[in-house]
C-alpha positions as CSV (number, residue, x, y, z in Angstrom):
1,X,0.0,0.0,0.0
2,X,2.7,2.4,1.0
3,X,5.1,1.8,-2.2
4,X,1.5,2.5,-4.2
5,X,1.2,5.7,-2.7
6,X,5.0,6.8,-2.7
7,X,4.2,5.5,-6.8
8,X,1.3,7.8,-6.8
9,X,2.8,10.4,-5.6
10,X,6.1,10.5,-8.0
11,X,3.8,10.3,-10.7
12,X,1.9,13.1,-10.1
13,X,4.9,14.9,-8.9
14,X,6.6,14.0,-12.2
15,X,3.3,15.1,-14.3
16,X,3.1,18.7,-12.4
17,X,7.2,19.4,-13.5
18,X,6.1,18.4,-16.9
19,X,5.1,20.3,-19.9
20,X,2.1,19.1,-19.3
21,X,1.6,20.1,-15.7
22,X,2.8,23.5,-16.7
23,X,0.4,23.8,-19.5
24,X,-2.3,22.6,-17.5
25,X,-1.6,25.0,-14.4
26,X,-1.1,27.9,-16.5
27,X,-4.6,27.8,-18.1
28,X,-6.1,26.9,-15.2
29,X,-4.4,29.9,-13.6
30,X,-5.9,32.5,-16.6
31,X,-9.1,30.3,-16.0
32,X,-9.4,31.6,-12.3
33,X,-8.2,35.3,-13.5
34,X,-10.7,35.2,-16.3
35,X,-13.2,34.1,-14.4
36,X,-12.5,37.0,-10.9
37,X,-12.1,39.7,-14.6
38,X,-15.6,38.4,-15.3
39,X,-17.3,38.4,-12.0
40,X,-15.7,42.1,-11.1
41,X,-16.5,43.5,-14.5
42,X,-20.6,42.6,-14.6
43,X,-21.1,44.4,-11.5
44,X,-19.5,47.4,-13.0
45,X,-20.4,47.2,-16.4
46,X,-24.3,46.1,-18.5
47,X,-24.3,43.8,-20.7
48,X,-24.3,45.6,-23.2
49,X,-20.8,46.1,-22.3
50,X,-20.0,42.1,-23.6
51,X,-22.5,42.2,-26.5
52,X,-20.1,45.2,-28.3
53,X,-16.6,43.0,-27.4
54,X,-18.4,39.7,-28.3
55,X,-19.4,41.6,-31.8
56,X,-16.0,42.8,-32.1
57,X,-14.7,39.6,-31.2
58,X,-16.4,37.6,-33.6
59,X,-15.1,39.9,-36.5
60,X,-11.8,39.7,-36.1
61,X,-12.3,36.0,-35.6
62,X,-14.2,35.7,-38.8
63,X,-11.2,37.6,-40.8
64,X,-8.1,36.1,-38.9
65,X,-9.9,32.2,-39.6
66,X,-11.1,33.5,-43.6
67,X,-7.1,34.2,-44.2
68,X,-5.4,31.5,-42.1
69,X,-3.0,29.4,-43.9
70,X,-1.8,27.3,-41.4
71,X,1.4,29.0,-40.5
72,X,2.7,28.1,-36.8
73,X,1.6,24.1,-37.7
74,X,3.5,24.6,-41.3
75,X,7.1,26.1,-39.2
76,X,6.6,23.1,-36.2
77,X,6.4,20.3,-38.4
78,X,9.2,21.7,-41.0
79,X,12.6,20.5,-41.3
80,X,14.1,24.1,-41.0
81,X,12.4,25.1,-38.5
82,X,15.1,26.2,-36.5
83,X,16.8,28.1,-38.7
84,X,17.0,31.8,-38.5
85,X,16.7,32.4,-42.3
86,X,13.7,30.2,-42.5
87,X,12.0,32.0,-39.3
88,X,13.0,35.5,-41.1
89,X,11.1,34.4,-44.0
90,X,8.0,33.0,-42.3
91,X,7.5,36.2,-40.2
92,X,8.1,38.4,-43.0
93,X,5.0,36.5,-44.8
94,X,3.0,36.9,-41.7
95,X,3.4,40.3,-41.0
96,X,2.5,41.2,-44.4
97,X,-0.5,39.3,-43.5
98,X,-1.5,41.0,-40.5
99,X,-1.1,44.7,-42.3
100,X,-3.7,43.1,-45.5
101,X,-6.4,42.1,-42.8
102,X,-6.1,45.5,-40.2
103,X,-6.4,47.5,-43.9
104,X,-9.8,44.7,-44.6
105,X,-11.1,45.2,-41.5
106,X,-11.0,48.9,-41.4
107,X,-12.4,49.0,-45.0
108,X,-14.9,47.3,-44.1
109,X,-15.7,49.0,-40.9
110,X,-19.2,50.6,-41.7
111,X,-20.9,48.2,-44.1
112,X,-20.0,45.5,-41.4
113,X,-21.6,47.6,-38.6
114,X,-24.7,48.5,-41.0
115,X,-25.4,44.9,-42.0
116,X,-25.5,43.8,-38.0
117,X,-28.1,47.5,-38.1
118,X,-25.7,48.5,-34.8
119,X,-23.7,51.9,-37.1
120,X,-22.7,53.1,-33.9
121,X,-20.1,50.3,-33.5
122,X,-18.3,51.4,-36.9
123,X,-15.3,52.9,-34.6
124,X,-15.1,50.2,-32.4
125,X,-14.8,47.3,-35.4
126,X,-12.4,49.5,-36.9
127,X,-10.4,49.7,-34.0
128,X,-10.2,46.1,-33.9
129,X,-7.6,46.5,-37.0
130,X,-5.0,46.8,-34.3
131,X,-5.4,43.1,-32.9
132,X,-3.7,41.7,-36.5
133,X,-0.9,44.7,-36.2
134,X,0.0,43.9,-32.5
135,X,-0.3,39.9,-34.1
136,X,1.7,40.4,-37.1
137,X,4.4,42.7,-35.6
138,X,4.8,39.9,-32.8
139,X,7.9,37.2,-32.6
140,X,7.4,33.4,-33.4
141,X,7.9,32.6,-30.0
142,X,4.6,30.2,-30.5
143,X,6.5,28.3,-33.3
144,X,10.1,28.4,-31.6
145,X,9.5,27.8,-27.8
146,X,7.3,24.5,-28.2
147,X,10.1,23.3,-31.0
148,X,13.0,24.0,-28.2
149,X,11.1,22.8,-25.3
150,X,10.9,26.6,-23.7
151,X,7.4,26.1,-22.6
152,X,8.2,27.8,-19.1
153,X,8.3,31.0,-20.7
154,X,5.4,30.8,-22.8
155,X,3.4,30.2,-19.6
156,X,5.0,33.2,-18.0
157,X,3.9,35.1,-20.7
158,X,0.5,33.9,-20.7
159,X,0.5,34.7,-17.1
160,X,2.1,38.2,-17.2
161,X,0.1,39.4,-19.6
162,X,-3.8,37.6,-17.8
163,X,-3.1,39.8,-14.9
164,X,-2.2,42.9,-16.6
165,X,-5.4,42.4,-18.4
166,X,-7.5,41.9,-15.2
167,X,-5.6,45.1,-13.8
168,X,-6.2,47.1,-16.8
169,X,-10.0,46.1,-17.4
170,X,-11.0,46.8,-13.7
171,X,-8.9,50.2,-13.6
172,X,-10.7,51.6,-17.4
173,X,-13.9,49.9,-15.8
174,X,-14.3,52.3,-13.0
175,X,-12.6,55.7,-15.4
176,X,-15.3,54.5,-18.8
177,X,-17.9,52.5,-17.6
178,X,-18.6,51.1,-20.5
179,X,-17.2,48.6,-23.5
180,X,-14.2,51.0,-24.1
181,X,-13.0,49.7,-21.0
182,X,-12.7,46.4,-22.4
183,X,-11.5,47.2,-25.9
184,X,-8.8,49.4,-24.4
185,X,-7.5,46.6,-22.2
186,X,-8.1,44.0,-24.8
187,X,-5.7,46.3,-27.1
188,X,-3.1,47.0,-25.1
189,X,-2.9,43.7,-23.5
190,X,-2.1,42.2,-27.2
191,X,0.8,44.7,-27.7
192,X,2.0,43.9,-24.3
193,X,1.7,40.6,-25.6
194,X,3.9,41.6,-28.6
195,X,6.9,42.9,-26.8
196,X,7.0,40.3,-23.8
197,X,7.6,37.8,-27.4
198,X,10.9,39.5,-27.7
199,X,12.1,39.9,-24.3
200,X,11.7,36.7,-22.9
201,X,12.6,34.3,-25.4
202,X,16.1,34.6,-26.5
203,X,16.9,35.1,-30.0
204,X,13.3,35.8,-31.0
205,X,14.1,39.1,-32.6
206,X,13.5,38.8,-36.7
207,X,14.2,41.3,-39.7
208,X,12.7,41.2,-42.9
209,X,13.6,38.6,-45.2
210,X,10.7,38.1,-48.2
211,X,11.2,34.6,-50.1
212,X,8.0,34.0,-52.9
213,X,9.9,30.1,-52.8
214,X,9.0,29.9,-49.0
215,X,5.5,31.5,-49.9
216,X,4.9,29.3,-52.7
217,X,5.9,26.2,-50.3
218,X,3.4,27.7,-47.2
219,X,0.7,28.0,-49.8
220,X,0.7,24.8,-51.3
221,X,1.3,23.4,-47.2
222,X,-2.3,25.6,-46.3
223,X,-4.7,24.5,-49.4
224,X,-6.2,22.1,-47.5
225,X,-6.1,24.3,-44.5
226,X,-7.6,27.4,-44.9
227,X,-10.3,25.6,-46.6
228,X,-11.1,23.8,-43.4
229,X,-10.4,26.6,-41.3
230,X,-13.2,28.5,-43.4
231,X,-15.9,25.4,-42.7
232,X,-14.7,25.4,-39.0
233,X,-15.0,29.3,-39.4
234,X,-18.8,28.7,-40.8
235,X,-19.7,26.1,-37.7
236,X,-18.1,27.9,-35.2
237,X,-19.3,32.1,-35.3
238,X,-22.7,31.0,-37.4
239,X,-24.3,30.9,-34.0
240,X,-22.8,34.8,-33.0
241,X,-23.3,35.9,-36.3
242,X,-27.0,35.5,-36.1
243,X,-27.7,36.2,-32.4
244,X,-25.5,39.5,-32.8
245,X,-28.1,40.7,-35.7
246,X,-31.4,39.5,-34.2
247,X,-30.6,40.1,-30.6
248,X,-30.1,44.2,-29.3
249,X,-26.7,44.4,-27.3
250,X,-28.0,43.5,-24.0
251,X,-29.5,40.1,-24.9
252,X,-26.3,39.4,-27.0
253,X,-23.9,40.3,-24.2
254,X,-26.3,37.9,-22.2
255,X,-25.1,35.3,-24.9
256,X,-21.9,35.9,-25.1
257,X,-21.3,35.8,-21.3
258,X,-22.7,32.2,-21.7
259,X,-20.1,31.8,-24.7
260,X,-16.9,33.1,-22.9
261,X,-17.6,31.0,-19.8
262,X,-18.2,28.2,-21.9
263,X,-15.1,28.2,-23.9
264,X,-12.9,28.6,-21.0
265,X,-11.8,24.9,-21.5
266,X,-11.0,26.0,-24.9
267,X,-7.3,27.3,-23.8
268,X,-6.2,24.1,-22.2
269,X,-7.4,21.9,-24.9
270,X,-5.5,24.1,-27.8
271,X,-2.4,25.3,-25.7
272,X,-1.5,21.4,-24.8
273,X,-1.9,20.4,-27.9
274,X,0.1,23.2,-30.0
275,X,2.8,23.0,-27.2
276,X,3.1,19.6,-25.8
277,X,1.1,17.4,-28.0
278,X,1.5,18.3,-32.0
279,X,5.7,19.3,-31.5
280,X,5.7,15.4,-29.9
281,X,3.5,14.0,-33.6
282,X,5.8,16.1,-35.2
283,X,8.8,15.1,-33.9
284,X,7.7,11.5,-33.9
285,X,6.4,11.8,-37.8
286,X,10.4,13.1,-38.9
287,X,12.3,10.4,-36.2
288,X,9.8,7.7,-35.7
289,X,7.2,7.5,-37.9
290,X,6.4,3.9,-36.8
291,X,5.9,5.4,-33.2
292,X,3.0,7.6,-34.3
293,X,0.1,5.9,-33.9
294,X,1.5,4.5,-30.4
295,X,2.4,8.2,-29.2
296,X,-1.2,9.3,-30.7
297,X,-3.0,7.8,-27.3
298,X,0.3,7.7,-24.9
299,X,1.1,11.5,-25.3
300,X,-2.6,12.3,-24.7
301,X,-4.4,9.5,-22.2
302,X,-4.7,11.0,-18.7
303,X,-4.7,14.4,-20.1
304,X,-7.7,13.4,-21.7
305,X,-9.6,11.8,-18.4
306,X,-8.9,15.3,-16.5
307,X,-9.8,17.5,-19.0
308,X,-13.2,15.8,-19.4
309,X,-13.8,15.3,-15.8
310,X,-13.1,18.8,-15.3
311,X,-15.5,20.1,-18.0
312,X,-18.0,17.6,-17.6
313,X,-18.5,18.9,-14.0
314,X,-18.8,22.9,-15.1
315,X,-21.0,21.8,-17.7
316,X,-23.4,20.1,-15.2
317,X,-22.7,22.8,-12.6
318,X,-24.0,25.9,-15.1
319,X,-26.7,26.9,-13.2
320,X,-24.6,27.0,-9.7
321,X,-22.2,28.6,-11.4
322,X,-24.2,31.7,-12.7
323,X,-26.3,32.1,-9.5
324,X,-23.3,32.3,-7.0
325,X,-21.1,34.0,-8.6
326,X,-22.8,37.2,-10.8
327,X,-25.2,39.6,-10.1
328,X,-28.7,38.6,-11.0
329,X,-29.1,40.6,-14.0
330,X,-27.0,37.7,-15.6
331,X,-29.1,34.7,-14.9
332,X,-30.8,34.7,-18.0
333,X,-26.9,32.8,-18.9
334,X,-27.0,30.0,-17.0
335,X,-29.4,27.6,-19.4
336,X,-27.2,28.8,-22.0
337,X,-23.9,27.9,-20.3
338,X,-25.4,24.3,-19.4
339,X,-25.9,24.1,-23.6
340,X,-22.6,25.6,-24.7
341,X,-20.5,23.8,-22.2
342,X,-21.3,20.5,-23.9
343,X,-19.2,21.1,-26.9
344,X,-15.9,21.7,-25.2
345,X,-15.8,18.3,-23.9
346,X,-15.2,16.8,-27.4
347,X,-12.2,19.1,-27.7
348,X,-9.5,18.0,-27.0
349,X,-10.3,14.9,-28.9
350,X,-10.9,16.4,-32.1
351,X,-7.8,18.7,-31.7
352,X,-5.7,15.7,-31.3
353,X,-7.0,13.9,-34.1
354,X,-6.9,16.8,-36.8
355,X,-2.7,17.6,-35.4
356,X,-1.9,14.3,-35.6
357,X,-2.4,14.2,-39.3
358,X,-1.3,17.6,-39.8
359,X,2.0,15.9,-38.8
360,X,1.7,13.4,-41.3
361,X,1.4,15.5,-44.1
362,X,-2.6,14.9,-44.3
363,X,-3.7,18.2,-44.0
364,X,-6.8,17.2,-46.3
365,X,-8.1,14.8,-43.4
366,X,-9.3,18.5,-41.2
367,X,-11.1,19.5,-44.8
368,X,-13.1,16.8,-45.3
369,X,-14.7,16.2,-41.9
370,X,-15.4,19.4,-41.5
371,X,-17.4,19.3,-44.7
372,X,-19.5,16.4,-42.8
373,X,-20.0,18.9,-40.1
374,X,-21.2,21.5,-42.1
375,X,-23.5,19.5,-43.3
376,X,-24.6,18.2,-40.2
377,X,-25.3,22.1,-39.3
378,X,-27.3,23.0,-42.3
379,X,-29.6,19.7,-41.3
380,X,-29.9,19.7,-37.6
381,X,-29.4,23.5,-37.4
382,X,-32.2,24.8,-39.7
């Protein structure tokens, strides 16, 4: 009994040092930040406060998922992917990308704001143009730290930058007292963000280094990609896209309160999987491909079990959840929540499952099931 415990113990001891148990500990540290931001902020703020961010939100999601072609999964899984020139090239292509959408997005300011009928929000979408500068003008510390193991520093980053957000947001909360508290600490958290990239990972800084070879090769790497990104794009904000027009900014801040608590999850799932998981598939797929399928369930099995016994219970404990913790004006979120919690269990799953052929070279496999999803929408959801 004793030498099971003292087993017990080492692994769980051996799971926390990890990159797992930092992953894991991270989120669930910006989980308990996000979730004291969220509780603070909706007794100092209305609703209508989180209906303008979750419009804004939703935008810039729409336009970042429309263009993506796949770039941090195409610099992990390369051969050269720790080589200076090569990062050079691959930030000069994103930055370039990052100035095309902020010009989109402000172009497209008005008629967006018009066709939602909310014109007053034209400044406020167009001010959204600054989330792809801060992006684009960032380092590829999300490409190199996972590839060299430095996934300390990413979680101090993540970290550093949740609580200047939760600082930020209350301080402009109690000086606006309304959304431009929010968007201003959304904003300047991102180019926060942007220069922590370059200060605390060593030899992140880049230069300009255009290659139409290296562009040519992402391109023909993304096909697959940004066509499945724009189905998962369709599935995923079809739900926002249409509450945000029917619903007036109240209701929809109702909604997307529901939506942010719901996707909490969402963090752990994706960070442990683009910085433990798919660098392991992809290091497996150039050493060992045999290994793959094996390291497919090993790299992934009791993260699995805790993740879904961790969102399995908020999903079930929605209504508790709402009630004890916001001020009744938001109860109308907790049915929602219990709904919207569901998905996030599945996760992880599909996450794994779509990098692990990414690292094979099967980028087509995301493209096609999404298809079947689609079309499981357009059925069930009509």
């Amino acid at each position: 009994m004793a030498e099971s415990a003292a087993r017990l113990i080492r692994q769980v001891d051996g799971l926390l040092r990890s990159r797992t148990g930092i992953v894991m500990a991270t989120v669930l540290f910006n989980l308990v930040v996000r979730l004291a931001s969220t509780i603070v902020l909706s007794r100092l703020l209305n609703a209508e406060a989180y209906g303008v961010v979750g419009i804004v939100t939703s935008i810039t999601i729409i336009i970042a998922m429309l263009s993506d072609i796949g770039i941090a999964a195409f610099a992990i899984r390369h051969n050269e992917g720790d080589d200076p020139t090569f990062l050079d090239e691959i930030w000069t292509i994103k930055l370039l990308k990052s100035i095309a959408l902020a010009i989109v997005l402000i172009a497209l300011a008005v008629p967006l704001a018009h066709f939602i009928d909310k014109p007053q929000l034209a400044l406020v979408i167009a001010c959204g143009s600054l989330t792809f500068i801060f992006e684009g003008a960032s380092s590829l510390a999300n490409v190199t730290a996972p590839r060299s193991q430095q996934i300390t520093m990413l979680s101090v980053l993540d970290v550093v930058c949740s609580l200047f957000q939760l600082v930020i947001s209350v301080a402009f909360a109690f000086w606006f007292r309304n959304y431009w508290a929010l968007i201003a600490a959304i904003l300047l958290t991102q180019a926060l963000r942007a220069i922590l990239s370059y200060l605390l990972f060593k030899g992140s800084g880049r230069r300009w280094r255009w290659s139409l070879q290296r562009a040519r090769e992402l391109m023909i790497f993304s096909r697959y990609i940004t066509g499945s990104t724009m189905l998962t794009l369709l599935i995923s904000q079809s739900d926002k896209i249409v509450m945000g027009k029917l619903f007036d900014l109240e209701g929809f801040g109702i909604y997307m309160l529901a939506g942010n608590l719901a996707s909490a999850f969402g963090p752990l799932a994706s960070s442990y999987q683009q910085r433990v998981a798919f660098p392991k598939f992809a290091a497996m797929n150039r050493e060992r491909p045999e290994d793959l399928s094996w390291g497919f369930y090993e790299v992934r099995r009791w993260q699995t079990i805790g993740y879904m016994f961790m969102v399995g219970g908020f999903a079930g404990s929605a209504h508790l959840i709402v009630k004890a913790l916001y001020d009744p004006r938001y109860i109308g979120a907790a049915p929602i929540l219990g709904l919207l919690a569901i998905a996030p269990l599945f996760l992880l799953n599909n996450l794994a499952m779509n990098d692990v052929m990414i690292a094979r070279g099967k980028s087509s496999f995301t493209f096609w099931t999404n298809i079947v999803r689609v079309g499981w929408l357009a059925i069930t959801g009509t």
